[in-house]
N, C-alpha and C positions, 0 to 999 in steps of 0.2 A: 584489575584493568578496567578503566572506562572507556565507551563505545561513543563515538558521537554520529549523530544523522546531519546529513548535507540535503539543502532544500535548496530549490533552484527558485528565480525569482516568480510573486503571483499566484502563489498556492496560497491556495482554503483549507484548513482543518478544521470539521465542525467539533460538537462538542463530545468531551469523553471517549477519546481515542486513546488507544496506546498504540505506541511507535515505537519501537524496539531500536536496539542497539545497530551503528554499521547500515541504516537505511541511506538508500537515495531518493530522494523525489526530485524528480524534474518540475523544470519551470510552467508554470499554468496548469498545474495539477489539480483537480478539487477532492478530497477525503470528505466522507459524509459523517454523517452522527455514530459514535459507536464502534469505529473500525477497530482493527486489529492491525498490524505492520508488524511483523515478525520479524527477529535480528537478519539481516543482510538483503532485506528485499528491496525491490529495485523497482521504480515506475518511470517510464521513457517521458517524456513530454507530454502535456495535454490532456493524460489520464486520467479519468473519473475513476473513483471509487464509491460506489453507494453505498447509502445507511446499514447499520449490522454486516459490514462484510469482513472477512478474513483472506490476507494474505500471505501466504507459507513462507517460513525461513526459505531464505536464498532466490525466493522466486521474483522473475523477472515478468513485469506488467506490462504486455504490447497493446491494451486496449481493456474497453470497458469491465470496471466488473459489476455484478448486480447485484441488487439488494439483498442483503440476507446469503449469500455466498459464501464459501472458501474455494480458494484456485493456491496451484501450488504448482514448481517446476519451473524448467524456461525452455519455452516460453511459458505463462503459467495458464493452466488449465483446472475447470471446475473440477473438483474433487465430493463425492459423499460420504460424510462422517457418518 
């Protein structure tokens, strides 16, 4: 079964991301260098994602994440591996 991701208009993806299966990104999004976007995750409008960060299956993005992070949940929340 293939997965596809839906991007809303205006988003950045810098380089060497993976973006998994079943993502949304909303419009004027920006992904930094590096990310992670794990199957079914979700980013509202406007959200930045910065360099080296991870976002968890299924979690939903209400606002910034930082550099070098994982958040996971919904709404999604810093997590330490």
């Amino acid at each position: 079964m293939q997965g596809s991701v839906i991007m809303g208009h205006d988003v950045s993806i810098g380089d060497f991301c993976k973006i998994n299966s079943f993502t949304f990104i909303a419009g004027s999004s920006v992904i930094g260098n590096q990310c992670v976007l794990n199957a079914g995750a979700r980013l509202i409008q406007s959200t930045q994602i910065e360099d080296n960060a991870v976002v968890g299956m299924g979690s939903v993005v209400l606002r910034k994440v930082k550099k070098g992070t994982t958040v996971f949940g919904n709404p999604a929340r810093r997590v330490e591996l």
